[in-house]
N, C-alpha and C positions, 0 to 999 in steps of 0.2 A: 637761316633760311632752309638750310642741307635738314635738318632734323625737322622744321617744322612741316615741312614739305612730307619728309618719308612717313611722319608719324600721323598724318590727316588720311595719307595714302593707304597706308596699313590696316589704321583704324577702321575707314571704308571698305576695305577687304572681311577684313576678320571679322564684322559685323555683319555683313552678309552672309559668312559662310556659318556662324556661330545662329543663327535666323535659321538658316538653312534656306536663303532669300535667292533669288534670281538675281547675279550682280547687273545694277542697271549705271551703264553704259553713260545714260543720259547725268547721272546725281554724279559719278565722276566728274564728269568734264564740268557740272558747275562747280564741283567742289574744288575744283583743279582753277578753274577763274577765279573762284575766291582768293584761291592763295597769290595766283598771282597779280592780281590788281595790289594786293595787300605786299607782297614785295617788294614790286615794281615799285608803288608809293614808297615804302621806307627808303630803298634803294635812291628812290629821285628826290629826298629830302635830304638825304646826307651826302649826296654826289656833290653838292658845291661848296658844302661847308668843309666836306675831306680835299677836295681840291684846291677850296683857299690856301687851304692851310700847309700842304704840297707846296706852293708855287711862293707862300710866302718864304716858308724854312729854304727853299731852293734859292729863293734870290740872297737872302740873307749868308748862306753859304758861302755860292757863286761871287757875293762882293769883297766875302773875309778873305777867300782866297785871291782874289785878284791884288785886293789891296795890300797883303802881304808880298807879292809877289812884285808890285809897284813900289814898295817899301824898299824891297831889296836894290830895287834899281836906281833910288833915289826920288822916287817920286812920292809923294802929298797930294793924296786929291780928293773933293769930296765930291759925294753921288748923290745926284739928285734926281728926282720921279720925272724923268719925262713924259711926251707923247710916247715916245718911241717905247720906252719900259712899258706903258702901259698896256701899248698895244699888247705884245710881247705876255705880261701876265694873263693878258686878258685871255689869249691862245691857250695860251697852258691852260688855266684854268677848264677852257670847254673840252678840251680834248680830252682831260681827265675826267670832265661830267658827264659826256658822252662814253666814253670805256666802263665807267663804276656800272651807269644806267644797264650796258651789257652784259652785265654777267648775270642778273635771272632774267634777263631773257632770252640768254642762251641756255640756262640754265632749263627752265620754266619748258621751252620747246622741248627740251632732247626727254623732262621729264612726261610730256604730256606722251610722246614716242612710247616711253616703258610702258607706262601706263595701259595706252591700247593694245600694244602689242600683248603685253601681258592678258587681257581680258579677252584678246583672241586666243589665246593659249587656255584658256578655261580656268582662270581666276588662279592661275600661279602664282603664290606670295613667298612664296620663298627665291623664286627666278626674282620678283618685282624687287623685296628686299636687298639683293645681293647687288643688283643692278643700280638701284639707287646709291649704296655706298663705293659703286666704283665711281658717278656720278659725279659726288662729293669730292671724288680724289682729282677725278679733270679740272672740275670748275677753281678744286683751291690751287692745283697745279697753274691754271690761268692769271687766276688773282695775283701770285706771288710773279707768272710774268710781266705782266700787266703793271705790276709796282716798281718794278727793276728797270722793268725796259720805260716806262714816262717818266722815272727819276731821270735817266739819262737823258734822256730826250729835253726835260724840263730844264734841266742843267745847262744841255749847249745852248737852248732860247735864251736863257736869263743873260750867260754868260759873254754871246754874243752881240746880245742888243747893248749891253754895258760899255761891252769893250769899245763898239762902234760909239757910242755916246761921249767918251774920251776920244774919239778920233784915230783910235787903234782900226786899221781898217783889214789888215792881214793876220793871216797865222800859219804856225809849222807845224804840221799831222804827224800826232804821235801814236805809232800803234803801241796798245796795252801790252805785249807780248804775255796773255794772260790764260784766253783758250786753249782749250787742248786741241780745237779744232777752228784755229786760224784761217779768216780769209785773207787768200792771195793778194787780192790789188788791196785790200787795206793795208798790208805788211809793205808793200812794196811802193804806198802813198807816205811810207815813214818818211820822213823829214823833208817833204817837198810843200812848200809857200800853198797859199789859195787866200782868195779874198772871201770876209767875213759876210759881206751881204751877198754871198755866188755857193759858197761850199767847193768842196773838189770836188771835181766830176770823177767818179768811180763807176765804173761798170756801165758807161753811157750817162748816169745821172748826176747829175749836182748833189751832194748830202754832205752834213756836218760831222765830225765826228761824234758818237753817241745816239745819232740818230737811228743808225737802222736797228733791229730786234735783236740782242745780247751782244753791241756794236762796246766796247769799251775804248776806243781810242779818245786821244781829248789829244787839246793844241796849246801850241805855248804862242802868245799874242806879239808879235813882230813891232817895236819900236822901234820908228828911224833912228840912229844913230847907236843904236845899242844890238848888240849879239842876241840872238834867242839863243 
């Protein structure tokens, strides 16, 4: 998208000034719709099938390790698709079609911004050029957030709606001891209970661990009669 975007961009530039043309203002902005109707479309065609496939690998994960860890305990048990999973995928999944869908069009905005700006600067192409490729470096910097942090977030859905489905209804807050820039009340929610359909309340709010933005904590699932 980054290259096909810069290179329609450019080409409209250098064409005009290679004319010796008046840059007209107007054949931008449609040429700028083009690209993004044409984005946006590929972008909303692959938003659900890269989300499927997200939420699938995530549950499939999320049950090998539980089950292993049920294993250890002495426990046997098989999983079967509830309502409740479903609901549960079916979250995941939009939340990650709704995220994909956003990045050109966050993208698509900040680029139509250069754009004019540039064209008030008197057809600057080397300012447009250079601005586009720092462009490329937020949006993929976002992507790769955006991948990490709904992994995680996917993970505690899946893993929670599971665990409650066996009848696990607690767990014990494990902080990652991983950042280099550790939040307090996560570190200090280390090894305290909370129930699986509530979250802990942190910072005034109920959340799971994993959920909030480069949140790495996870829980170990509390069985009556057994130790976490």
């Amino acid at each position: 998208m980054s290259r096909s975007v810069s290179y329609w961009v450019v080409v409209e530039y250098n064409g005009t000034e290679l004319a010796n043309d008046a840059l007209d203002v107007n054949d931008l902005a449609r040429e700028l719709q083009r690209l993004t109707i044409q984005w946006q479309t590929t972008f909303g065609r692959l938003a659900r099938t890269l989300s499927r496939q997200l939420a699938e690998r995530v549950t499939s994960h999320a049950d090998k390790q539980l089950e292993t860890g049920l294993r250890a305990k002495g426990f046997k048990v098989k999983f079967q698709q509830t309502q409740e999973m479903k609901e549960a995928f079916a979250s995941v999944v939009q939340e990650n079609v709704d995220l994909i869908k956003s990045i050109p069009e966050q993208y698509l905005t900040q680029v139509k911004g250069l754009v004019m700006r540039s064209a008030g600067r008197g057809r600057d192409v080397a300012y447009l050029a250079e601005e586009l490729k720092k462009r490329f470096d937020i949006t993929h910097r976002r992507a790769v957030f955006i991948a990490r942090d709904q992994n995680n977030k996917a993970t505690s859905v899946m893993t929670a709606a599971r665990q409650m489905q066996l009848g696990i209804t607690q767990g014990m807050w494990k902080h990652s001891h991983a950042g280099k820039q550790p939040r307090i009340s996560h570190v200090r929610a280390d090894g305290k209970l909370f129930q699986l359909d509530k979250g802990m309340k942190i910072d005034g709010e109920l959340i799971m661990p994993g959920e909030e933005p480069n949140c790495r904590c996870v829980w170990e699932p509390i069985i009556p009669g057994f130790e976490a």
